[in-house]
C-alpha positions as CSV (number, residue, x, y, z in Angstrom):
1,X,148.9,-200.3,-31.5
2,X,151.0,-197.8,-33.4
3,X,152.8,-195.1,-31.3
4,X,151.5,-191.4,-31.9
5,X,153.5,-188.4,-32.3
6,X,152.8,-184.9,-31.4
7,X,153.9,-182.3,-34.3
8,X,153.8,-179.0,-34.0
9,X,152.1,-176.8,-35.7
10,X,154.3,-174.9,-38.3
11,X,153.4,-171.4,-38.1
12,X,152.5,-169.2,-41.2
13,X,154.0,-166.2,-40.4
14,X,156.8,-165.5,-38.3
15,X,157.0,-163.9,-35.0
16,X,157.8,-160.1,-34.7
17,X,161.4,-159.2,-34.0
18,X,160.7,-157.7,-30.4
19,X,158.5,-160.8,-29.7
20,X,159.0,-162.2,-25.9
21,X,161.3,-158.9,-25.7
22,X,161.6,-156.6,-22.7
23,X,159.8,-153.2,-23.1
24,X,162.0,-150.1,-23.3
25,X,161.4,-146.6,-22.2
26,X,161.5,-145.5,-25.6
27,X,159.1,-148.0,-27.1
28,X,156.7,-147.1,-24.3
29,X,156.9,-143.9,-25.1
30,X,157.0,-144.1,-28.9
31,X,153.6,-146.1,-28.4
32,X,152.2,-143.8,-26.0
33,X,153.1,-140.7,-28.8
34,X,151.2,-143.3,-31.5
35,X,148.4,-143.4,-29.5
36,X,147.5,-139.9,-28.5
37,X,149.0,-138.0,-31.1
38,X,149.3,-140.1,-34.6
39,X,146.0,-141.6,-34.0
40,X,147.6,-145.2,-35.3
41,X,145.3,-148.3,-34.9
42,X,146.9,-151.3,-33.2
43,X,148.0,-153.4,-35.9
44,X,149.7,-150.1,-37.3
45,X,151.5,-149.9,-33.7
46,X,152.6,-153.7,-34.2
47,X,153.9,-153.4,-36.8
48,X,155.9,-150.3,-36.1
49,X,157.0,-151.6,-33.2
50,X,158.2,-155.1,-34.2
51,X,155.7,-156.2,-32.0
52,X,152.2,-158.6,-31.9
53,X,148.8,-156.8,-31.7
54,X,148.3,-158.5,-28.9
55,X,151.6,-157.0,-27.0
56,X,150.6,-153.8,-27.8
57,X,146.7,-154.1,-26.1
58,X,148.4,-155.8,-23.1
59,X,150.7,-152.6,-23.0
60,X,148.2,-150.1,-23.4
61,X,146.2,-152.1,-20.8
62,X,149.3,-151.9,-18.4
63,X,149.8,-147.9,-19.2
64,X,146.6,-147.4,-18.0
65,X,146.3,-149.5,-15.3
66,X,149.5,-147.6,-14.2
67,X,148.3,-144.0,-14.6
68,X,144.7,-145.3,-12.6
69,X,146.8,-145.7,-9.5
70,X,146.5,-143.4,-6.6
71,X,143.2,-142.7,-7.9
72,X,139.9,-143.4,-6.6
73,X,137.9,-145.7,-8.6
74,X,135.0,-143.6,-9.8
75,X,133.9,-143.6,-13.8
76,X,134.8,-139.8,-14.0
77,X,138.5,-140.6,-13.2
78,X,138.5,-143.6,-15.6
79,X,137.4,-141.4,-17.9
80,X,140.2,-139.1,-17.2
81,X,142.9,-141.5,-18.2
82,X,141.2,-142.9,-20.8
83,X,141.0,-139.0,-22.2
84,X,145.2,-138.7,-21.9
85,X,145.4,-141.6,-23.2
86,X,143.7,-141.0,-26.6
87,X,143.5,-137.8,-26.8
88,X,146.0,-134.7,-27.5
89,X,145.8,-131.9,-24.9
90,X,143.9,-133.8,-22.7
């Protein structure tokens, strides 16, 4: 019986720049100023940032999860965060 090998497969694109990187302040802050004030979509924020679409949802999700702490768990507060996070003035 022939030995198999394992090849990987080639990928079709490459990786961003900042892919794997470590977030900096001003790239947290640059996508938190996308987000409530330029009204950018997330592949708009990706690319922007040198960054995968999926790094930038992971972020968002870790921004909020961050500002939700300290707070009681109740829809209205939720709803709070959600508000300064998407929207100006908020």
């Amino acid at each position: 019986m022939p030995a198999t090998t394992r090849s990987t497969p080639k990928r079709s694109a490459p990786m961003p720049a900042r892919n794997n990187k470590k977030w900096t302040v001003t790239e947290e802050r640059a996508l938190i100023r996308m987000c409530r004030h330029e009204n950018n979509n997330v592949s708009d924020m990706a690319e922007r940032l040198n960054r995968t679409p999926d790094s930038i949802r992971y972020r968002l999700v870790k921004i909020f999860a961050e500002h939700m702490e300290g707070r009681e768990p109740s829809e209205e507060n939720i709803q709070d965060v959600s508000d300064w996070l998407v929207h100006p003035g908020n």
